[in-house]
N, C-alpha and C positions, 0 to 999 in steps of 0.2 A: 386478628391483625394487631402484633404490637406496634409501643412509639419507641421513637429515638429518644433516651436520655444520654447525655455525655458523662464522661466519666466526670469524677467531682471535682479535679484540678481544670478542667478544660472550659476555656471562655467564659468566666464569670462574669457576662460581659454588661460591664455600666458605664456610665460616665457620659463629658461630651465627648465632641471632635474636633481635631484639624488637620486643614489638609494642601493642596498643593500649592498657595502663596508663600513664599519667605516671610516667614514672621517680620524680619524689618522693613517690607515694601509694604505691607499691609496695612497702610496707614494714607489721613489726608495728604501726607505731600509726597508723597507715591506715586498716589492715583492723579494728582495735580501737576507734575513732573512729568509722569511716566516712565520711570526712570528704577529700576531696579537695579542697583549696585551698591551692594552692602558691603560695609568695612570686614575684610581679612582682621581678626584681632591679632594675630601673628606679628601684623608691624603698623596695625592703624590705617590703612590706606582701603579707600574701594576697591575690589577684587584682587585683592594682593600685588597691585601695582609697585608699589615699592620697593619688594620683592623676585620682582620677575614673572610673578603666576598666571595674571592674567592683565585686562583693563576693560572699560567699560565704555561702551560702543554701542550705535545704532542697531536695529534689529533688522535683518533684510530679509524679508520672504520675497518665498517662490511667488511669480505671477504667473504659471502655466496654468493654462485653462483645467475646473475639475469635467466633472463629467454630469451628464443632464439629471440624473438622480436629484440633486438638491437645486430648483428652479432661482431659488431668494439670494437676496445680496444683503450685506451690512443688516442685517438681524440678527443674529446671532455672534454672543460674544466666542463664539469660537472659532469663527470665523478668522482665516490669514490670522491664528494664533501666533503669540500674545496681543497682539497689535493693540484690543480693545484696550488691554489696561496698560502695557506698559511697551514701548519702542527703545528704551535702553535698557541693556543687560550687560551683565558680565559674560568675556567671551575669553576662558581660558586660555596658556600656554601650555604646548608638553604637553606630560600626563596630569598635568593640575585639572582637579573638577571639582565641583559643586555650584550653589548660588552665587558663591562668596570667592570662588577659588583657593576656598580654603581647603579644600579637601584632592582626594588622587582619584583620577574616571578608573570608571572599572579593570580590574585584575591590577594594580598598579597600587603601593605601599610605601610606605619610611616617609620623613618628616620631607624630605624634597621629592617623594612618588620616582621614585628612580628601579625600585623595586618589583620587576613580575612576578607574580605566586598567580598559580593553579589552583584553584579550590575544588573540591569533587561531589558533587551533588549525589545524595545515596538514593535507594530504595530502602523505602520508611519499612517494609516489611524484611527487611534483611538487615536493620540495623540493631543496638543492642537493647534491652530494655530501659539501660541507662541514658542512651541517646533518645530513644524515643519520649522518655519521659523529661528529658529536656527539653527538647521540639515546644513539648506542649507548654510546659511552665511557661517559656518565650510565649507564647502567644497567648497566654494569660498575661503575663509582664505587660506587653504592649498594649494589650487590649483595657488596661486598669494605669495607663502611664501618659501624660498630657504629652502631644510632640511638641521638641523641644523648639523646633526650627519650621514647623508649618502650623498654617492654620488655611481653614478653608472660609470660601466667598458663600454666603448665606442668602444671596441676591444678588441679580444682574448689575450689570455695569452701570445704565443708567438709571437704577433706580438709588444710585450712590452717588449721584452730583454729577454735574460737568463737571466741576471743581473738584470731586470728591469729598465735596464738604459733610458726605455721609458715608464714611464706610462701613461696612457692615459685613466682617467678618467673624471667625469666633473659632475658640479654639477645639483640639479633639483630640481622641486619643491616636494611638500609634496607626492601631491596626484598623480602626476606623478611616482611620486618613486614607489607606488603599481600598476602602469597601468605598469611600467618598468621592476617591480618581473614578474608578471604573462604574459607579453610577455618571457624574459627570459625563466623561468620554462619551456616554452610550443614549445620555436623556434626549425626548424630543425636542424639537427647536419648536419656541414658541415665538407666534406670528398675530400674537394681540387678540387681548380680549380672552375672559375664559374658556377651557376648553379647545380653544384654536391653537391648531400645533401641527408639526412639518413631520412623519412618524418616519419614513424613508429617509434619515439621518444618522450615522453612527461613524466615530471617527478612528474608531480600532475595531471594529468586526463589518463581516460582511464584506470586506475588499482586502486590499493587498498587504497593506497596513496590520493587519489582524496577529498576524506570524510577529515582528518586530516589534510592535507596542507592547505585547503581553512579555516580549524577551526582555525589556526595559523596564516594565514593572514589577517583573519579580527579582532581577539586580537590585532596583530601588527597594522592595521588600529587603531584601539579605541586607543590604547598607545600612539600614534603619534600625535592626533588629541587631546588626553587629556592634553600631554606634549603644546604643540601648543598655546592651546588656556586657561588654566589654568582649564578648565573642568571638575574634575574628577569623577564626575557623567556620562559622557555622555556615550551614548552606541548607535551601528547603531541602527538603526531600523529595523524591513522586515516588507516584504509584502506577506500576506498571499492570494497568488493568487488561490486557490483552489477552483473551480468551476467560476471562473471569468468569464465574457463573453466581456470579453476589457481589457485596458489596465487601471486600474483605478488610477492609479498611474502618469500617463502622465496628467497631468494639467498643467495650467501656476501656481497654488497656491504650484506642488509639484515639480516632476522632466521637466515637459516641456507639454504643452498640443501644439495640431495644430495648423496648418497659412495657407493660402491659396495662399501664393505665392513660394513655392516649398514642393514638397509631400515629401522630404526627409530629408532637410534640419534641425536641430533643436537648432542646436547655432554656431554663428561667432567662439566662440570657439577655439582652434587649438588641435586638438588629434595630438595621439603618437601611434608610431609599428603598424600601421595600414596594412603599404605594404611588407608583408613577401615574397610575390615571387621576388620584388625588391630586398629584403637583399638578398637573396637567388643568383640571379644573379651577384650581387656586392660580392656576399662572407665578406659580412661586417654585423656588429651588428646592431640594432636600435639603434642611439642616439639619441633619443628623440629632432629632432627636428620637429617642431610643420607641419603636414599634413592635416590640412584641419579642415573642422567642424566637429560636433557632428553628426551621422547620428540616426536618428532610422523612422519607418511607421510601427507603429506595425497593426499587423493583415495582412499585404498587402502581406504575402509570399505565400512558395507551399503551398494548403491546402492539396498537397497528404504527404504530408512529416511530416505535424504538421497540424492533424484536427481541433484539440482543445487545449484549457489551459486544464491542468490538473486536474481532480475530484477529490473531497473528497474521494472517492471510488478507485480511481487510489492511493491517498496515503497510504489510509488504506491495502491494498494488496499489495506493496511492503513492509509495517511494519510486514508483516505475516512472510516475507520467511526468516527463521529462519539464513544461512549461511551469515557469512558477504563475504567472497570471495569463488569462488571456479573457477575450471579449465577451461581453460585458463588462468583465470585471467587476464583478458584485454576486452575488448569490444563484445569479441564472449562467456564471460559464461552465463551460463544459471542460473537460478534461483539463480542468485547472489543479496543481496540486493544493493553489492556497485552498482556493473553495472548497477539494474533496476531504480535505484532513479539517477542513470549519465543519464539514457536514452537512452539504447541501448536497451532495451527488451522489448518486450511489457508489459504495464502493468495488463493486464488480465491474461497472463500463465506465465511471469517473465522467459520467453524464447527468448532470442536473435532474433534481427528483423533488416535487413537490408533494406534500405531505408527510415526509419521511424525516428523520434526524438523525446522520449516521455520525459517525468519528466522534472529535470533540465533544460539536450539540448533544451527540447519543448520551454522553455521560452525565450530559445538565441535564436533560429530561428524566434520565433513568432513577438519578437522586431524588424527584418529584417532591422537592418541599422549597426553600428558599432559594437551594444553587437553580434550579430551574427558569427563575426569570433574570434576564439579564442584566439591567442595573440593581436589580440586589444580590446577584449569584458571590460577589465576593465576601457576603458574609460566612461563610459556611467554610471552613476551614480546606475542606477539600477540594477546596478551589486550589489554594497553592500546590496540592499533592498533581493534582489534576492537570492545569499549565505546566509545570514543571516537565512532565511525562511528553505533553505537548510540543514542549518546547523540544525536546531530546528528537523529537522522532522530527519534529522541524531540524534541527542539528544533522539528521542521519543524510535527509535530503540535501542539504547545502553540502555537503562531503561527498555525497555521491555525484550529483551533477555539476558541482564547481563553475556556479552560474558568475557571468560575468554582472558588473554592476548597470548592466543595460537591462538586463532582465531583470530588472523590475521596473514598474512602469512610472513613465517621467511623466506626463500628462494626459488626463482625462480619464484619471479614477476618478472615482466618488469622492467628493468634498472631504480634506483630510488626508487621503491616503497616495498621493501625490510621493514620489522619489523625495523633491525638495520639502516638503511638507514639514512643518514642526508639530511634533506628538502631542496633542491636547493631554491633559492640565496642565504636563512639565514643566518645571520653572527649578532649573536649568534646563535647557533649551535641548532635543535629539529630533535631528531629522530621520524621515523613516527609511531611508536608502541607505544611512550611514550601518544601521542595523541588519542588514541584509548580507551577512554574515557570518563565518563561523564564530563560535562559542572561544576559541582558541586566539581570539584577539581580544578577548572579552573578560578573562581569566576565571573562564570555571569547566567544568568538563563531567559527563554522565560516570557514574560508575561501568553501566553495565557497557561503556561506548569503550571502555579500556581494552588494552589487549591483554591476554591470559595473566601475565606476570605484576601487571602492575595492579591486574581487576583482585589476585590474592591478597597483596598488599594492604587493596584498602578493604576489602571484603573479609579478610579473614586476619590481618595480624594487626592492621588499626585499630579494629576493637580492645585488642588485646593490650595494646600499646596505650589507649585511652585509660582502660581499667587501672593499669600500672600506675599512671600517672595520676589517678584520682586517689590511689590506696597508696603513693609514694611516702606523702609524710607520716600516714600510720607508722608504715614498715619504717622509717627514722628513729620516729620517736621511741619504739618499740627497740630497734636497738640501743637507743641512746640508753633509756631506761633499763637495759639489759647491761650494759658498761656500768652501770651506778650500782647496781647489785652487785657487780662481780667486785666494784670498789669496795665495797660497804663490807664484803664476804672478806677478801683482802685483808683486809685493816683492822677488822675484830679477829681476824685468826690472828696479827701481829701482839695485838695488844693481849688477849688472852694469853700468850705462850710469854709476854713480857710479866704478866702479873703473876705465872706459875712461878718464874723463876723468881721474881721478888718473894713471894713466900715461903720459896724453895730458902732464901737468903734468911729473912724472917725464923724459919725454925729451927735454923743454925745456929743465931745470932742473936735471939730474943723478941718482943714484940715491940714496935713500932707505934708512934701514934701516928694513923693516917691523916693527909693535909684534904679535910672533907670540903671546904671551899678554893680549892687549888683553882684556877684558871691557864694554871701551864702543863698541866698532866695532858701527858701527848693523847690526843688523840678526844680528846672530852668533847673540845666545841665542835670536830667534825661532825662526829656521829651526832649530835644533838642538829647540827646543821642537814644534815644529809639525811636523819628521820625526819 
């Protein structure tokens, strides 16, 4: 049995973290306020008030009852999120977005966001080598890059003051800030005292919430990654593993292929959130600091638990079943599509199945190293190939059945997953109804969801069009330097044919003394210039 090693540009991964706080709320008069409204620099003003963009306003959550799953009240700061730390926020205009309103909500551009663009999300396996090995570089960038605009909470709310007169945040890198959300989002609530904790808790998987959270997380990826690196074309990629018979994405040329000196190992690396029953016993958060390498041995798991990758056939029959949630609403409904694309139900009758991990889940377990447990699955790069894939076939469904915004459920999910609900960590504020949606209000769209003429387009003359563009200034320079040659060629045949005939004149007429320091003899300082 070999290990995974990654190829040697891939996730070098060190450093700290930070993550879903605004760096200017993360402080004692933040937390003693409550009040998150950071000055637009644009015109000086909180939330770009000044401006038009947005203002700064109370926070108003849903009060519709969740559902019995989570018994506890006011323990948990995630609880009616943000409420714990902060009840003012910025509440954008238009297509203005961010914390700050400084920025444009998704698919929306130009210094006033007045601008739609479409972005195309590829398949990493159909892209060019050149792309692909830009993917990665980015996610090296980000993974060795401090964020500029978040840091993450290293401790509960009140173990940081009434007052705040203790905060205790700290900074991190990019790509950790999203391995930081989705541990977050997914840790047990602790109920005092170590060890004691509430484990039927999670405020994006498991219920309704699941499909739209992860579609807002990997927009906030793309955002970060495009801020980052001045990109703003870039978009993840997936991987469409549907009837796969391996892992064909594990290479050393993509996310990591094998080594024969540990079967599990796949980069020096340092992940994060990896040991929850640690936090769990310490009654303390993850702070990202760094636990270990990269783990993954895909295929090497239960085969009773995950037979297979997932079939074409297995997709297409979860895009049948018509209800997006239905009751319970968590991991035991039956013919749900959220639940059967999560991977709770079989894919044959889309009837709840315990022991089993099909769709989704099938892909965490199948990787059997890090992506495998849930708040630390987003270290592992193939997590974003993985959602992404996710999200498309979430996309095919919202097109096909063109649910109305009542289908989905307004009260008595599971804690969290609530229509009016706000998405834990975000800060800027999505509730999870607002996302129950197509992709096409959103401004991005699947390659392979295109129709024939446009899928060539990006599939087959974009690449082309990319390479052009990356070899444009060669091919410039190259003719520029090709003009200066044919100058230089020019002007010594002018000047040679001038100095025959001068000596033509010379042995008419006698010899001459040449002017050996001339500075006006045509042609001297070019050529001295131009060699």
């Amino acid at each position: 049995m070999r290990s995974l090693y990654v190829s040697v540009v891939l996730l070098q991964l060190i450093g700290a973290c930070l993550c879903q706080f605004p760096r200017p709320c993360a402080n004692s008069e933040g937390l003693r306020t409550k009040e998150c409204c950071p000055v637009w620099d644009g015109d000086g003003s909180p939330c770009g008030a000044l401006s038009g963009r947005g203002f700064c306003t109370e926070v108003e959550v849903s009060d519709e009852p969740h559902g019995p799953q989570y018994p506890h009240s006011g323990i948990d700061d995630r609880e009616r999120w943000p409420l714990a730390f902060y009840n003012r926020t910025c509440r954008c205009a238009g297509n203005y977005g961010g914390f700050n309103c400084g920025e444009c909500r998704f698919g929306y551009w130009g210094s006033n966001c007045a601008e739609y663009r479409e972005s195309v999300r590829r398949n990493i396996l159909t892209m060019s080598v050149a792309d692909q090995q830009k993917f990665i570089s980015y996610l090296n960038l980000a993974k060795n890059t401090i964020s500029r605009d978040y840091v993450i909470s290293t401790a509960t709310r009140a173990e940081m003051g009434e007052n705040g007169e203790n905060p205790m945040f700290s900074d991190i890198n990019t790509y950790d800030l999203f391995v930081w959300m989705h541990y977050y989002v997914s840790r047990d609530a602790f109920l005092g005292g170590p060890g004691n904790v509430w484990r039927d808790i999670d405020f994006a998987h498991e219920s309704a919430a699941f499909l739209p959270w992860h579609r807002v997380y990997l927009l906030h990826w793309e955002n970060e990654i495009r801020k980052l690196t001045g990109d703003f074309n870039f978009t993840i990629p997936y991987w469409d593993w549907r009837d796969a018979q391996s892992c064909e994405v594990c290479t050393d040329a993509l996310m990591g292929g094998r080594n024969s000196l540990n079967p599990n190992l796949l980069s020096p690396a340092s992940v994060i959130c990896t040991q929850p029953e640690e936090y769990n016993r310490r009654e303390a958060l993850c702070n990202a600091t760094g636990e270990g390498p990269l783990l993954r041995n895909p295929g090497n798991h239960d085969p009773n638990r995950v037979p297979r990758i997932p079939t074409t056939a297995d997709v297409e029959f979860i895009l049948s079943l018509s209800d997006y949630e239905t009751e319970p609403m968590d991991r035991f409904a039956n013919r749900s599509f959220r639940n059967a694309i999560e991977g709770f139900t079989s894919p044959d009758t889309g009837m709840a199945v315990q022991g089993q991990s099909t769709m989704h889940n099938a892909l965490h377990v199948f990787m059997n190293g890090s992506m495998s447990s849930v708040q630390g699955s987003a270290n592992d790069p193939i997590f974003l190939l993985h959602h992404a894939f996710i999200d498309s076939i979430y996309e095919r469904w919202l097109r096909t059945h063109q649910p109305l915004r009542s289908s989905y459920p307004r009260a008595n999910a599971p804690i969290g997953h609530n229509d009016g609900y706000y998405m834990v960590p975000f800060l800027p504020l999505y509730r999870n109804g607002d996302y129950f949606l197509s992709n096409k209000a959103l401004g991005f769209e699947y390659a392979y969801l295109l129709d024939p003429g446009q899928r060539f387009v990006q599939e087959v003359l974009t690449p082309y069009l990319q390479q052009a563009q990356e070899i444009w200034q060669w091919l410039l320079g190259a003719g520029i330097l090709g003009a200066l040659i044919a100058t230089v060629s020019a002007a010594l045949v002018v000047v040679a044919r001038r100095r025959w005939k001068r000596n033509q004149r010379k042995k008419s007429y006698g010899e001459r003394q040449p002017l050996l320091q001339s500075s006006t003899e045509e042609g001297s300082s070019s050529y001295q210039t131009t060699l």
